[in-house]
C-alpha positions as CSV (number, residue, x, y, z in Angstrom):
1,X,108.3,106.1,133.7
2,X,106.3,103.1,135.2
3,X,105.0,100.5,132.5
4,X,101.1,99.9,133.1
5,X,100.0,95.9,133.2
6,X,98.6,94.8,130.4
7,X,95.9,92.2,130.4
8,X,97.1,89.0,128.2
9,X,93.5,89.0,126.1
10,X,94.5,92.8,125.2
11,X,98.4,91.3,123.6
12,X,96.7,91.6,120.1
13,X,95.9,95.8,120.4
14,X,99.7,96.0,121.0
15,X,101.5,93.9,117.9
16,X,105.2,95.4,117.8
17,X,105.1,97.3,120.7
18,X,106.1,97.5,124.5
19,X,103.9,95.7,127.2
20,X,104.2,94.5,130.8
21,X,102.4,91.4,131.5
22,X,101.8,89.6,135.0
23,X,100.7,85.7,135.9
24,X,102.1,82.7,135.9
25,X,104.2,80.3,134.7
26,X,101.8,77.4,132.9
27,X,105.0,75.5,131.3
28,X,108.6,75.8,130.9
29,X,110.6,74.4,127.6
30,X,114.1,74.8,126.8
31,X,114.6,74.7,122.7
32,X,118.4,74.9,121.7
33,X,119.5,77.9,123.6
34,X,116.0,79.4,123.2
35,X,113.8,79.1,126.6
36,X,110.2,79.0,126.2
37,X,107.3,80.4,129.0
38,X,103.4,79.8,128.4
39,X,102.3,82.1,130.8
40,X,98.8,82.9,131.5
41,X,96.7,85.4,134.1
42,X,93.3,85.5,134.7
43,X,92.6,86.6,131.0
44,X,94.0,83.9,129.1
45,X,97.4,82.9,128.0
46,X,99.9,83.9,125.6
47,X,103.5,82.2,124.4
48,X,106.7,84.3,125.8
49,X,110.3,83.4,124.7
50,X,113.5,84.7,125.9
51,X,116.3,84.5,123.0
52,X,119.8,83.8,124.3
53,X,121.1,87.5,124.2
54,X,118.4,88.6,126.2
55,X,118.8,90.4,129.6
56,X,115.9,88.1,130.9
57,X,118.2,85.0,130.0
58,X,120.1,84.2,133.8
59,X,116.3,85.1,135.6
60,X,115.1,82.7,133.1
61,X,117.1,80.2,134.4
62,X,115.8,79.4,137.7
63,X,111.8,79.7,136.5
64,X,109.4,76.5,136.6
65,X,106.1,76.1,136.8
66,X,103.8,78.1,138.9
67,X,106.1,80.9,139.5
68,X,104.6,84.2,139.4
69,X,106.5,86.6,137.4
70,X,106.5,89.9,135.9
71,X,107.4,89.8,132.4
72,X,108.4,93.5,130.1
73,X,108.8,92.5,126.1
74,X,107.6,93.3,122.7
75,X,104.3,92.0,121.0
76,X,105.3,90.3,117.6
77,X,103.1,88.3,114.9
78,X,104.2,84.8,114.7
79,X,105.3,84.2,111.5
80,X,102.7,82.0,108.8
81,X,103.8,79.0,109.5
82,X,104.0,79.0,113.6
83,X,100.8,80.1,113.7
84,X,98.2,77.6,116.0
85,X,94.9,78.3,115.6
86,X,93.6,76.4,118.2
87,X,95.1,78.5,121.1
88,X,94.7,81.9,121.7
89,X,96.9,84.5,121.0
90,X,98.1,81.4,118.4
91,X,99.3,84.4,116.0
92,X,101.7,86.2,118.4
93,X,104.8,85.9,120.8
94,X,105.7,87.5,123.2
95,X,109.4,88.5,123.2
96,X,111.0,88.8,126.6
97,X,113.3,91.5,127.8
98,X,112.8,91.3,132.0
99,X,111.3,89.1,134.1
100,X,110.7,89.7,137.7
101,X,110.0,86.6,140.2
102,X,107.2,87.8,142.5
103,X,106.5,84.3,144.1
104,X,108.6,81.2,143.5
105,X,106.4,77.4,143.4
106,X,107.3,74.9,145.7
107,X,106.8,71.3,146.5
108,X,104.1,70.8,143.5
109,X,102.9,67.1,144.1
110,X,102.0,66.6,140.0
111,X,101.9,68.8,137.1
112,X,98.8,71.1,137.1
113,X,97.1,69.8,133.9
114,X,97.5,66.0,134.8
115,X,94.8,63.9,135.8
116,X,94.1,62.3,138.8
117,X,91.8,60.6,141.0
118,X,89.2,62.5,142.4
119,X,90.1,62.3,145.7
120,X,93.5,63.4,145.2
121,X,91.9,66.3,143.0
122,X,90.2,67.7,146.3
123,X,93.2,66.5,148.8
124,X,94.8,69.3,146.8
125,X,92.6,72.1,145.4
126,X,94.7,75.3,146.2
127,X,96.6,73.7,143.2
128,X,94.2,71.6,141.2
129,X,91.5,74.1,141.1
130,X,94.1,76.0,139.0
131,X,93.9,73.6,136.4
132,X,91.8,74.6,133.0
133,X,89.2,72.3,133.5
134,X,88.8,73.4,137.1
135,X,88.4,77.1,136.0
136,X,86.1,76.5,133.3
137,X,83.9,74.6,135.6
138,X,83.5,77.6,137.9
139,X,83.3,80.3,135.4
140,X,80.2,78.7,133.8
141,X,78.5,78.1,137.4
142,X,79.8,82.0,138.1
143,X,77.4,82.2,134.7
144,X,74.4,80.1,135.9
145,X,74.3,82.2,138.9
146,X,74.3,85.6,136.9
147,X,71.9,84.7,135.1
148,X,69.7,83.1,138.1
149,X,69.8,86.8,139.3
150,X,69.1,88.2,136.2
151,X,66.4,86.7,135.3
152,X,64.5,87.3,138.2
153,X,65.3,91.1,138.7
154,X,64.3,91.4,135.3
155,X,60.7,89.6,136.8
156,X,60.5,92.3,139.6
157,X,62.3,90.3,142.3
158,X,64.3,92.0,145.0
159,X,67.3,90.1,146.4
160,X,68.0,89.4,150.2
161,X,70.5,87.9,152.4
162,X,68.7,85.0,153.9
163,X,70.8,84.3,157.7
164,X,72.8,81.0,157.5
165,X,72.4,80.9,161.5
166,X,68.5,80.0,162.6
167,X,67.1,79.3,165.4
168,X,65.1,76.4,164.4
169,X,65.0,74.1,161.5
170,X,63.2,75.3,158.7
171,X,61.9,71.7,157.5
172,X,60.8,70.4,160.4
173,X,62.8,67.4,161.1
174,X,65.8,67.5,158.7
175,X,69.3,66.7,160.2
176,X,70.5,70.2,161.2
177,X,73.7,71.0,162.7
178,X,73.9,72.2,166.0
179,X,76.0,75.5,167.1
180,X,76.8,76.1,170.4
181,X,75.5,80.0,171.0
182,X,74.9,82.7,173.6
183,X,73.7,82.8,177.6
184,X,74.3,78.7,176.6
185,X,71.4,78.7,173.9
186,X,71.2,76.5,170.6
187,X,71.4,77.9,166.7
188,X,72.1,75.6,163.7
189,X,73.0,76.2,160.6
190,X,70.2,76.8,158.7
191,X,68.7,73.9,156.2
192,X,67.3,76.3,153.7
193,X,66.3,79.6,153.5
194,X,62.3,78.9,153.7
195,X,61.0,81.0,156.5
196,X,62.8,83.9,155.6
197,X,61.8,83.9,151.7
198,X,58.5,83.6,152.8
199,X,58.2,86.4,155.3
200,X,60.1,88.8,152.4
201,X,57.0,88.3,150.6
202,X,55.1,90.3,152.9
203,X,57.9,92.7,152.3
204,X,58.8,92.9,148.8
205,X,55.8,90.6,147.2
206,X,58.3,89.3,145.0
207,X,62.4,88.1,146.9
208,X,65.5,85.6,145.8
209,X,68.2,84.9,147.7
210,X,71.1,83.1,146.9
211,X,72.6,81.4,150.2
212,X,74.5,78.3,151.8
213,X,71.9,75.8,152.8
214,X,73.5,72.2,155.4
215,X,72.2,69.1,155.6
216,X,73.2,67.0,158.5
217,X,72.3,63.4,156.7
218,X,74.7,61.3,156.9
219,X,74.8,60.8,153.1
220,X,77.9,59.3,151.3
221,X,76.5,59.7,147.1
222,X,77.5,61.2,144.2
223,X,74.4,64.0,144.6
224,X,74.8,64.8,147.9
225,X,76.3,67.4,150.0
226,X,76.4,68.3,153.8
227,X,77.0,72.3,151.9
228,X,75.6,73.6,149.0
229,X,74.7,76.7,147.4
230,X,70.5,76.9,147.3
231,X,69.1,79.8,144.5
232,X,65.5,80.0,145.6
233,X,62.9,82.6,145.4
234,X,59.4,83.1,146.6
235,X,56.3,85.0,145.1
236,X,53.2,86.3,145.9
237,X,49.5,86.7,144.6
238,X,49.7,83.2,142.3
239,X,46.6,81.4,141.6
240,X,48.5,77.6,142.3
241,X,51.7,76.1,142.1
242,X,52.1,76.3,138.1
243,X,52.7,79.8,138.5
244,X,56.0,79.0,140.2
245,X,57.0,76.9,137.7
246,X,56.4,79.1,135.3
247,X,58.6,81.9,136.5
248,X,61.3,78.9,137.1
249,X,61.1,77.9,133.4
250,X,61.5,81.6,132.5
251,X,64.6,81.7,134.7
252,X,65.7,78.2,133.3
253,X,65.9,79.3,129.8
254,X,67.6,82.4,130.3
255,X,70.3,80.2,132.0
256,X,70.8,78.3,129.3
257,X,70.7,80.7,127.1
258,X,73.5,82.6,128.9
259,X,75.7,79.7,129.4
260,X,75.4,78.9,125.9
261,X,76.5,81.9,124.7
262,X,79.4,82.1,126.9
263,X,80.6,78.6,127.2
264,X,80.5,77.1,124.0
265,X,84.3,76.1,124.3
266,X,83.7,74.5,127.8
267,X,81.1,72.5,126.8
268,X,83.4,71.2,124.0
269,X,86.6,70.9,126.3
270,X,84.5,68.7,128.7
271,X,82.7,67.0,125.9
272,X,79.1,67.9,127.2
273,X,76.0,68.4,124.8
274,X,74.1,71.5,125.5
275,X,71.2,71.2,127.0
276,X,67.8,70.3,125.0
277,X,64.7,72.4,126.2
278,X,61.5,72.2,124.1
279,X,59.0,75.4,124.0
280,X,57.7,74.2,127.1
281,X,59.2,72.2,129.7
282,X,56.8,68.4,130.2
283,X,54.5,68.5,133.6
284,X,53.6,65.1,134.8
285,X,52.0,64.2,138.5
286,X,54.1,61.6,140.3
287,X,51.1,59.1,139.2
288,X,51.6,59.7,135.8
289,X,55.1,59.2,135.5
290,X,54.9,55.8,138.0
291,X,52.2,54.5,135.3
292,X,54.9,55.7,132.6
293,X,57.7,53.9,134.3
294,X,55.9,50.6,134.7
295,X,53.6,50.5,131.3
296,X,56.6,51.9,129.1
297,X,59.8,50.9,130.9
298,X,58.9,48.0,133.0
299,X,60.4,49.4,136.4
300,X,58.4,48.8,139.4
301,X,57.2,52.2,140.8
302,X,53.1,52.4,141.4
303,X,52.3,53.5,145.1
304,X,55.5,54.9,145.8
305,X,55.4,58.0,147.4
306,X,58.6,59.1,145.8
307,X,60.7,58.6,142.7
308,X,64.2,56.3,143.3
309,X,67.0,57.9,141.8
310,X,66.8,55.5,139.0
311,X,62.8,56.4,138.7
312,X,64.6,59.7,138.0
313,X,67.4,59.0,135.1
314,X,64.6,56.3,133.5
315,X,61.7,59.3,133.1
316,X,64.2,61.6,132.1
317,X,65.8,59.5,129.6
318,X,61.9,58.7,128.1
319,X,61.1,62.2,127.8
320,X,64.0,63.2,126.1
321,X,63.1,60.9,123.5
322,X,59.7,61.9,123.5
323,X,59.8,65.5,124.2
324,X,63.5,66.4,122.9
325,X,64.0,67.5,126.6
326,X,66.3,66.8,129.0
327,X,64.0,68.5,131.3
328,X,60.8,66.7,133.2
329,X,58.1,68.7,136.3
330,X,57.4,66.1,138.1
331,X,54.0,67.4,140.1
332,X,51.7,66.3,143.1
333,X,53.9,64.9,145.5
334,X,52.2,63.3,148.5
335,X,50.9,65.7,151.6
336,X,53.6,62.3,154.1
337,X,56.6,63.3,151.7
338,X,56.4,67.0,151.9
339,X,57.1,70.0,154.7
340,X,54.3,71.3,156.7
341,X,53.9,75.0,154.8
342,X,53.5,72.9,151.2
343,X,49.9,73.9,149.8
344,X,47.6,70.1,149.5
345,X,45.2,70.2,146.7
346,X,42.1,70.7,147.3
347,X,41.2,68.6,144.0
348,X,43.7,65.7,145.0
349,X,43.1,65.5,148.9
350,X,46.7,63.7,150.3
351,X,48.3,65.1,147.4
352,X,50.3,68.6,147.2
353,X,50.8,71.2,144.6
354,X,54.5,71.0,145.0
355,X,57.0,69.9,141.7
356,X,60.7,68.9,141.3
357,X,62.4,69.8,138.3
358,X,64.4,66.7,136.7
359,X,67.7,67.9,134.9
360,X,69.0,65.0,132.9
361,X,68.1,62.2,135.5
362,X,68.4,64.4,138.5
363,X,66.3,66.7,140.6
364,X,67.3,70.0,140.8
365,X,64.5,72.0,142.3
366,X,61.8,71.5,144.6
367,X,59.0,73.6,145.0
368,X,55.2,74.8,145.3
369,X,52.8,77.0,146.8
370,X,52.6,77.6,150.4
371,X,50.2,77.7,153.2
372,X,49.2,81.2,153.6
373,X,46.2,81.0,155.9
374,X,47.7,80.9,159.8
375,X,45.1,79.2,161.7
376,X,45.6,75.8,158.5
377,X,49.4,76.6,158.9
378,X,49.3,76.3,162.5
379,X,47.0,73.0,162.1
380,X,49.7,70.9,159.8
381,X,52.6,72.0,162.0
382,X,50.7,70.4,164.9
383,X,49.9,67.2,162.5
384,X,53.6,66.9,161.8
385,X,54.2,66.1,165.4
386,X,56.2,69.5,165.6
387,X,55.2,72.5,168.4
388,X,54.0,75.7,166.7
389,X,56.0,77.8,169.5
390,X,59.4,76.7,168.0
391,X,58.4,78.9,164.6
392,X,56.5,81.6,166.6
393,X,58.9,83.8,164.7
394,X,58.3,82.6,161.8
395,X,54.2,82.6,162.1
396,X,54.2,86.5,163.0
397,X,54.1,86.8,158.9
398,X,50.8,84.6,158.9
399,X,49.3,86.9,161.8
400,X,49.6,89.5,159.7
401,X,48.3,88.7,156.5
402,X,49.8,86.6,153.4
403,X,48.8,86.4,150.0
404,X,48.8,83.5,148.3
405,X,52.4,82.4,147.8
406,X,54.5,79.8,146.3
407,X,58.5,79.4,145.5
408,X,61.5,77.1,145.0
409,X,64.9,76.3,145.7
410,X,67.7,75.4,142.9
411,X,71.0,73.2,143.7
412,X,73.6,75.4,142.1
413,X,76.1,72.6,142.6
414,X,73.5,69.9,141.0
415,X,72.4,72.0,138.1
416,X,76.0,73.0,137.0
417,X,76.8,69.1,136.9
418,X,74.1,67.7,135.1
419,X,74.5,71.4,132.8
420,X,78.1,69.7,132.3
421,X,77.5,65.9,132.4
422,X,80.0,65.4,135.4
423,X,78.5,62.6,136.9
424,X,79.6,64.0,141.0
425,X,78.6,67.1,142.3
426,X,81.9,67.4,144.0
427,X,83.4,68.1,141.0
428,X,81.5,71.5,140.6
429,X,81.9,72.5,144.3
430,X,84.7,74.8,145.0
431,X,85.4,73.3,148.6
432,X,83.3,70.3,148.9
433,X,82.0,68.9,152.7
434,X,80.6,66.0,153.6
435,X,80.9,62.5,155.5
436,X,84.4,62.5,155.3
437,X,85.9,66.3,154.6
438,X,86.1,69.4,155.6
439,X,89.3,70.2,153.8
440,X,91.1,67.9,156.0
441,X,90.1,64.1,155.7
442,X,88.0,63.1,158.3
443,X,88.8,60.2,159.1
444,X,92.9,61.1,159.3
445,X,92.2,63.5,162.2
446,X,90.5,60.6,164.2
447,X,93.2,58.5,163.2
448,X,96.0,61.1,164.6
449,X,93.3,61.5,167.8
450,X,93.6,58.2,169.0
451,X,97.7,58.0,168.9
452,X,97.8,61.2,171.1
């Protein structure tokens, strides 16, 4: 009769009896005439050992590191005083009877757990994102985006599939990549999911999507990416932009709150704090916060029409002291610095009702309410230098009546770094592109180009 798998997090429901377990082979160590396995799957990990009369003992021979194997033994308690407490399944071995290679490892360039430099960390992530840190990294942003979904069904929002292909670029002037497409017409790859969140809204009033946004900057910086994962939503029927940031804060703490019930131990294996959040988040107008960093921290910042990246850490630094927050809204951005569908206010002419959300020195949202009115819409497009026919597809939702509207748009990849205080966003992408890689380096396929 075939033996079921058994999940290694189930080991302690089956002390003293039978199991078959699957994964792989974390470690290998040879005591006496004892062989030792840490073997884990994608449950956790568990200590296997093969005693010298066992039939597993000649298959046990030939296994290293990252083999996959199937493994049949019995579940014992260890006894009191092998017990570690500090790893799971610390209380139990598994003893080993049969092992089965399914896939043997090959040509490993370092051991899985060592560390390295970060560029040799992404020359090699079908390996290194094996690593613990590596999959503690990911599990928490699987978390953030959970939650990020959660939150907002649970406010009445209806996800969509926003198209990463466009036919225009939804910012009006950002660096978008070209794609060559049919009957010898342009696409690009779409800069954010904008247009399309706002036309849901005369769908489903209320729409997220969580989507692939590319920037075609030619950026080279710890924050930026040429891919990233955007979570944004739009809503209808709000009196100004503070209602957005409202429903973001809501969405915010729910985050947190999820991550910190789930992630405890990776905060602590990373040595991050978790993140402070007062009962509500601090709004200041980019005025204020200029006047803050010159009267309070003596950095030059008055008449700027945007916040430096050390504007940024400075204000975020102050009002954690301040506000025991490691989160800042930073409002009233100026009308030059913003898109053409961002709402100006009518009580601070030149001045938007848009915000950015400061994590820890960083933004990691934009947002604010929208033009709704076509014929105003129409007007600012025009003022941007840009020609309304290029988002004639876009405008059709205007033509047909919008409510009042406003949304937002979340870096997954910035949010789970500053959530984890890795100081590069690379480090919290699965497959990272920018200047200089798209899996392959860059630079080394020029290099071999030339010598052909």
């Amino acid at each position: 009769m075939r033996m079921e798998r058994t999940l290694i997090t189930d080991l302690p429901n089956h002390i003293e009896h039978s199991v078959k377990i699957a994964g792989w082979i974390n470690t290998r160590r040879d005591q006496g005439k004892m062989v030792f396995f840490d073997i884990r799957d994608a449950s956790g990990t568990v200590q296997g050992v093969v005693l010298p009369k066992s039939a597993a003992f000649e298959a046990a021979k030939e296994i290293r590191s990252e083999f996959v194997v199937s493994i049949e033994g019995v579940v014992n308690k260890r006894p009191e005083n092998n017990i570690n407490h500090n790893v799971q399944n610390g209380d139990i071995e598994l003893e080993i009877q049969a092992i089965q290679i399914l896939s043997i490892a090959i040509d490993l360039p370092f051991e899985r757990e060592a560390e390295v430099n970060l560029d040799t960390y992404l020359d090699h992530l079908p390996y290194t994102l094996r690593k613990g840190k590596a999959q503690e990294i990911f599990k928490l942003q699987a978390t953030i985006i959970e939650a990020f979904r959660g939150s907002l069904r649970n406010q009445r929002f209806i996800e969509f599939q926003a198209p990463e292909l466009v036919g225009t670029d939804a910012e009006g002037g950002a660096a978008a990549f070209e794609v060559k497409y049919y009957y010898d017409k342009k696409a690009y790859l779409a800069t954010s999911p904008q247009f399309y969140k706002q036309i849901m809204v005369g769908v489903f009033e209320r729409a997220f999507t969580t989507t692939k946004a590319f920037r075609g900057e030619k950026h080279s910086t710890t924050r930026h990416m040429s891919e990233y994962a955007t979570l944004d939503f739009e809503m209808g029927f709000i009196e100004d932009h503070r209602d957005v940031m409202a429903t973001l804060e809501t969405c915010i703490r729910h985050v947190i709150a999820e991550v910190t019930k789930k992630h405890t131990d990776t905060f602590k294996l990373l040595g991050a704090e978790l993140p402070l959040l007062p009962e509500s988040i601090p709004i200041f107008k980019l005025q204020e916060v200029q006047e803050i960093l010159e009267t309070k921290l003596g950095m030059k910042a008055l008449g700027e029409p945007d916040l430096e990246p050390e504007h940024e850490r400075q204000i975020c630094q102050w009002a954690k002291k301040e506000y025991n927050s490691d989160f800042v809204f930073v409002t009233h951005y100026p009308v030059s610095k913003r898109p053409f569908y961002v709402f100006e206010d009518e009580q601070n002419p030149g001045f938007t009702k848009s915000f950015d959300l400061l994590f820890r020195g960083l933004e990691i949202t934009t947002g604010g309410q929208r033009i709704h009115d076509y014929d105003v819409l129409v007007d600012k497009i025009v003022k941007k230098g840009l020609v309304p026919e290029n988002f004639s597809f876009y405008l059709q939702a205007f033509k047909a009546g919008m409510p009042p509207h406003g949304g937002c748009a979340t870096g997954l990849e910035r949010i789970t770094a500053r959530m984890l205080n890795l100081p590069n966003i690379k480090e919290v992408t699965l497959f990272p592109r920018d200047l200089n890689r798209i899996d392959i380096l860059l630079s080394d396929t020029d290099d071999e180009d030339k010598n052909n």
